[in-house]
C-alpha positions in Angstrom: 121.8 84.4 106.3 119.6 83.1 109.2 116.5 81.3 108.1 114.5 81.7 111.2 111.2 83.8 110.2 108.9 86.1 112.5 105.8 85.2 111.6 104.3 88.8 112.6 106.5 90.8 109.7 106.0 91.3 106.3 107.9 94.1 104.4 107.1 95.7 101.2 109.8 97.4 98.8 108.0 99.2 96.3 109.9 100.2 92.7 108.6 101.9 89.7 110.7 102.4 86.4 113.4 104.9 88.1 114.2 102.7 90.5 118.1 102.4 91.0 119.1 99.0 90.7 121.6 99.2 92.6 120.1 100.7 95.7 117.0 98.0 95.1 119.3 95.4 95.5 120.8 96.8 98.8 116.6 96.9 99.9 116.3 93.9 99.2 119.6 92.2 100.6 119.5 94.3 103.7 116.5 92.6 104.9 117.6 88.6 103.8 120.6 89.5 106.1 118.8 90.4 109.5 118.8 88.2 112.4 115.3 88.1 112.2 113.7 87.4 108.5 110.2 88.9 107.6 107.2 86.0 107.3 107.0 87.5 103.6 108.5 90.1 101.6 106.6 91.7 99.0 108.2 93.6 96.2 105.7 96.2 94.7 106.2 96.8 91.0 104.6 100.4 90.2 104.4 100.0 86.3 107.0 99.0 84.3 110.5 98.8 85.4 114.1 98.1 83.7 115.2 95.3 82.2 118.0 95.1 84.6 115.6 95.5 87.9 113.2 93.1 86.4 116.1 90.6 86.3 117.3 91.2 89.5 113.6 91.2 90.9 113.3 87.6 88.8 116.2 86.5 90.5 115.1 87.3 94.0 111.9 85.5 93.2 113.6 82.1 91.8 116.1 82.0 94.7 113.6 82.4 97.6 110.6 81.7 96.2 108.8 81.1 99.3 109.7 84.0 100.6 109.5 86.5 98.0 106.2 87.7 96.7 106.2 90.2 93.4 103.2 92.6 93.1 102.7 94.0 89.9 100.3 97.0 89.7 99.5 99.5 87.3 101.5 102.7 87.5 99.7 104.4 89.9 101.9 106.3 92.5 104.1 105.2 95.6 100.7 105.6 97.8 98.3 103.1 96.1 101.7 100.9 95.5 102.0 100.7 99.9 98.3 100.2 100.4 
């Protein structure tokens, strides 16, 4: 993984309780493996999600904390969850 940041990108995964975990995870690590890593990434709870996505967004959190920001909204919709 390469470390160095562009500080003019943040990116924002949204999930809500459907999300696959699976394909969240691949999100999520997709975008720690560019060349080029995102000033912040912001994953957008919609609601309540699994226990096993709320693990894996836990774990995401704790092992780049400074990176990682977790947004929890009410469940409102994939539209209010990216503005």
């Amino acid at each position: 993984m390469n470390l160095s940041k562009n500080s003019n990108l943040t990116v924002g995964i949204p999930c809500y309780d459907k999300t696959n975990c699976k394909y969240f995870k691949e999100a999520v690590d997709s975008i720690l493996e560019q060349t080029c890593l995102p000033t912040k990434i912001h994953l957008i709870q919609d609601g309540a999600v699994s226990k096993e996505l709320e693990k894996a967004i836990i774990n995401y959190k704790d092992q780049f904390n400074e990176l990682i920001e977790v947004m929890v909204l009410s469940k409102k919709g994939l539209p209010h969850a990216l503005n």
